[in-house]
N, C-alpha and C positions, 0 to 999 in steps of 0.2 A: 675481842669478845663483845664488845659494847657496839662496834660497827656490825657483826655479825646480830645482835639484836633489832639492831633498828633496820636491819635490811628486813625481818622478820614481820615486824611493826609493819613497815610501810607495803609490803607485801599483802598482808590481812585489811589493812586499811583499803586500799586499794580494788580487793575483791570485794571488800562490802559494797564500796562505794556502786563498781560496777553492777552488783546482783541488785543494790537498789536500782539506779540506771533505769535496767532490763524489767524489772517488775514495773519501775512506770510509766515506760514506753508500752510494755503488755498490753494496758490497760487505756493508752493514749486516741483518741476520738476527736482530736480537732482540737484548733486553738480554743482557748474560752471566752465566751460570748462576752460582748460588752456589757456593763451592770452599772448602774447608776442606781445610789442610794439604797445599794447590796438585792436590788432586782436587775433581771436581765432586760436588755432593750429590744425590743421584736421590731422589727424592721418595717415599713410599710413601704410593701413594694407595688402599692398602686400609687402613694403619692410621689414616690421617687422618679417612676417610670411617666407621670403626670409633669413632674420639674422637667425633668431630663427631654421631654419633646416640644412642651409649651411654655418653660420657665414658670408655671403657673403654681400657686402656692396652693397647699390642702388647705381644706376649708377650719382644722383645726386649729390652724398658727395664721389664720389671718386676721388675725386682733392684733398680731404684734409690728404688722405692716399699716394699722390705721392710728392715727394719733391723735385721732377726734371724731366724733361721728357725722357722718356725713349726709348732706341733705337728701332729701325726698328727690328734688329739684333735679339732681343728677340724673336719673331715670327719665325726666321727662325730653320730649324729640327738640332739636336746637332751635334758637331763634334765627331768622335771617338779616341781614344788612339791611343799612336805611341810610338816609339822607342828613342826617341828623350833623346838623356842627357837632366837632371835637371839643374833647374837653381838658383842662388841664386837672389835676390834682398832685396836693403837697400833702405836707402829713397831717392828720386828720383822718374822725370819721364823714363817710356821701352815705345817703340815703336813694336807693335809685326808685324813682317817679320823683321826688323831690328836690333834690341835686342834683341831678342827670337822669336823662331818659335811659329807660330798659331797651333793648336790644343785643344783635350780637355784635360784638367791639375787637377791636387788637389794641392791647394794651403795649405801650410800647417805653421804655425808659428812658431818661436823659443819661447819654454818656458823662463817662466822667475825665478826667483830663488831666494825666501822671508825670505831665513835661513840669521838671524841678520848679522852673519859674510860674507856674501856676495851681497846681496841686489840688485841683477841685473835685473833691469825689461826693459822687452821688450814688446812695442805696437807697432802695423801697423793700420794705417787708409789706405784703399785701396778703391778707385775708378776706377773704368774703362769706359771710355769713347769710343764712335765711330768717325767718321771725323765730323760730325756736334757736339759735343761736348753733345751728349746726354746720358744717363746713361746706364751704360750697367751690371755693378755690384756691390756692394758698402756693403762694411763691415768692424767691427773693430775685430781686431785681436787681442785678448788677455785673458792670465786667467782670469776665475772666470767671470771677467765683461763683457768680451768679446766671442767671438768664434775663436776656434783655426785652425777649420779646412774648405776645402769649396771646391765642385765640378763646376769646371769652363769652359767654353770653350770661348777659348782667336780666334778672327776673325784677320784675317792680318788689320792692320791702326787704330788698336783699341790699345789708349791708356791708358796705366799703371801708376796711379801715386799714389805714398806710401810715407807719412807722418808717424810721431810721434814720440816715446823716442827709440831709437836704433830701429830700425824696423828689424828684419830679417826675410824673407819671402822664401818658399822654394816651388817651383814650378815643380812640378812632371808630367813627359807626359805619366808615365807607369799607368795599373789600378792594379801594386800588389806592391802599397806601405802603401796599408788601408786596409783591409778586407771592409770598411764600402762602397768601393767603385766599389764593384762586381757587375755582372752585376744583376736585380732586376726580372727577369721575372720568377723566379723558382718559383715552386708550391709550396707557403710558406702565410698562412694567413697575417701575419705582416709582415711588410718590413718599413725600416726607412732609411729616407732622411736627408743626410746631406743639408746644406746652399749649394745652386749654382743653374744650371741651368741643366735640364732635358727635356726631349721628350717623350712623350705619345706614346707607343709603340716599344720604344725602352728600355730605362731606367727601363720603368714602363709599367705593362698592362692598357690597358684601362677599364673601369668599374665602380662598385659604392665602395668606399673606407669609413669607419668611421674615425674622427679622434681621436686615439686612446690616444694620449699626444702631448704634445709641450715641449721640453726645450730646453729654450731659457734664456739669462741674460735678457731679458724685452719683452713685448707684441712686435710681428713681424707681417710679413703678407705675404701672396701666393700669385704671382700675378701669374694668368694661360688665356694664349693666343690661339685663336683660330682664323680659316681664315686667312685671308688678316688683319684688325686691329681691332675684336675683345677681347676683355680683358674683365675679374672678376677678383675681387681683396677679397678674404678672411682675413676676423680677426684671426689674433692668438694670444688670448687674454691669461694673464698670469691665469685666471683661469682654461685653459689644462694644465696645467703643475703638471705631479702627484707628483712632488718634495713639492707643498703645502701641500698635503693630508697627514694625521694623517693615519695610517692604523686602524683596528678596535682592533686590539692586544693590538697596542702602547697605543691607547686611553684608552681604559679599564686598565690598567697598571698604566697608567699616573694618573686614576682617583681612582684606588687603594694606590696608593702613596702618594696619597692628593696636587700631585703637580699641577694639574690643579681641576678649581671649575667644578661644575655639571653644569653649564650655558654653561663653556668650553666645556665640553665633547660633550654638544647637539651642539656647533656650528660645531664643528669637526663632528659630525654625520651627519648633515646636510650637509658640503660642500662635503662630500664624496659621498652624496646620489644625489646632483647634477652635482657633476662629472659626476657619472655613466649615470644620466638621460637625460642630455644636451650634448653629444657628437655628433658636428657637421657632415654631409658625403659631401661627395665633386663626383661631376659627371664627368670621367673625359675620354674623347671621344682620339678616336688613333688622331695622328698628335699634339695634343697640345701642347704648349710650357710651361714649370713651369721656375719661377725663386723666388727663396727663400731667401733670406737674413735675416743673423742675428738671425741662429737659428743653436743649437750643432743638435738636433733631431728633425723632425717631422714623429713621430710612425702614421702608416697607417694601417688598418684592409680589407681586401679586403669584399664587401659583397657576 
């Protein structure tokens, strides 16, 4: 009798449960929208479709990619190479007209030296500032975690000030102390930028460019000026960087070896396939200003 009731039970249970079900699937219209702080998130499908071709940020979240305001000075067209002796600098603030001449320079750092018996590391934090104390260049200098090298062009009253563990900084006013820092307009598909500041038209041709890699010690970003005080600001997000990517050699090798699983190999197949598929281009008009920070390479592809 008592088993006979609860077949009962769970019979009636069971069709409520279904005729609920059925009435709110009836009424079912789609997952429900995302809602942050019990509003819905409306989507912007022009800044999305703006990321997604140029990596290029909306103009509403680019406060959150500037960490200081940045000088005038950036907009203005580069300076050229001179003759000038090098110079050294340690940590302290330069005054440039007064402790070194303005021009355009490669700023270049002392390696540091990790062999047990000697242990000497050398980092530079280096800012450069204008008379209103706005940013004008800003990088850290060191192996491995840092960047060693950097194309600059130092304006008279723009200050220099270098921090950290023994800093030595080597400031070059010729352009044949780098190969990297020739001049870029030869008819050559790729062309790669070091960290500093450049000119559209001079440095580099104007056009449509892919970006072809990043390496960098962490995600950086372009910022590129136009007009009087236009600016875009691109992501260089650490997935350009083909130092992640498995080749298809290695992989298959790796996965003959049995040192990586079959799950591995498809993920290495994958991010390699989106490498190739999501490479950002960048439009980039004569007169612009670039300034790049904290990045060894950004490889460029002309289109």
């Amino acid at each position: 009798m008592l088993k006979h009731r609860f077949k009962q039970i769970s019979k009636v249970t069971g069709l409520s449960f279904t005729l609920i079900l059925l009435s709110g699937c009836a009424s079912y219209t789609g997952f429900r929208a995302p809602r942050y702080d019990g509003q819905a998130i409306e989507q912007d499908e022009e800044a999305i479709q703006l990321y997604q071709a140029h990596s290029q940020i909306d103009e509403e979240d680019e406060a959150l990619y500037v960490r200081y305001p940045l000088s005038a000075s950036l907009w203005e067209p580069s300076l050229e190479f001179s003759d000038n002796e090098p110079v050294e600098l340690n940590e302290g603030s330069y005054i440039v007209g007064e402790d070194l001449p303005e021009g355009r320079v490669i700023l270049q750092s002392e390696s540091s030296d990790f062999s047990p018996d000697r242990w000497i590391i050398h980092t530079a934090n280096v800012m450069i500032t204008d008379g209103e104390e706005a940013v004008v260049f800003e990088q850290h200098f060191q192996d491995d975690v840092g960047v060693m090298q950097a194309v600059v062009d130092l304006r008279e009253g723009q200050t220099i000030t270098v921090t950290g563990n023994d800093p030595i900084l080597f400031v070059s006013y010729t352009d044949d102390s780098t190969a990297a820092s020739e001049p870029l307009l030869e008819e050559t598909e790729t062309i790669t930028l070091l960290a500093g500041h450049y000119e559209v038209g001079n440095q580099i041709e104007a056009g449509e460019y892919t970006i072809e890699g990043v390496i960098s010690p962490r995600s950086s970003e372009l910022y590129i000026f136009s007009g009087e005080s236009d600016q875009n600001i691109i992501e260089l997000h650490s997935r350009l960087n083909p130092y992640h990517l498995v080749s298809e050699e290695d992989n298959q090798e790796l996965l003959t070896l049995r040192q990586i699983t079959p799950d591995m190999f498809e993920m290495n197949e994958l991010n390699r396939e989106r490498f190739e598929e999501t490479k950002p281009t960048l439009i980039l008009t004569e007169g612009d200003t670039l300034y790049l920070p904290m990045v060894n390479q950004l490889i460029l592809d002309k289109n």
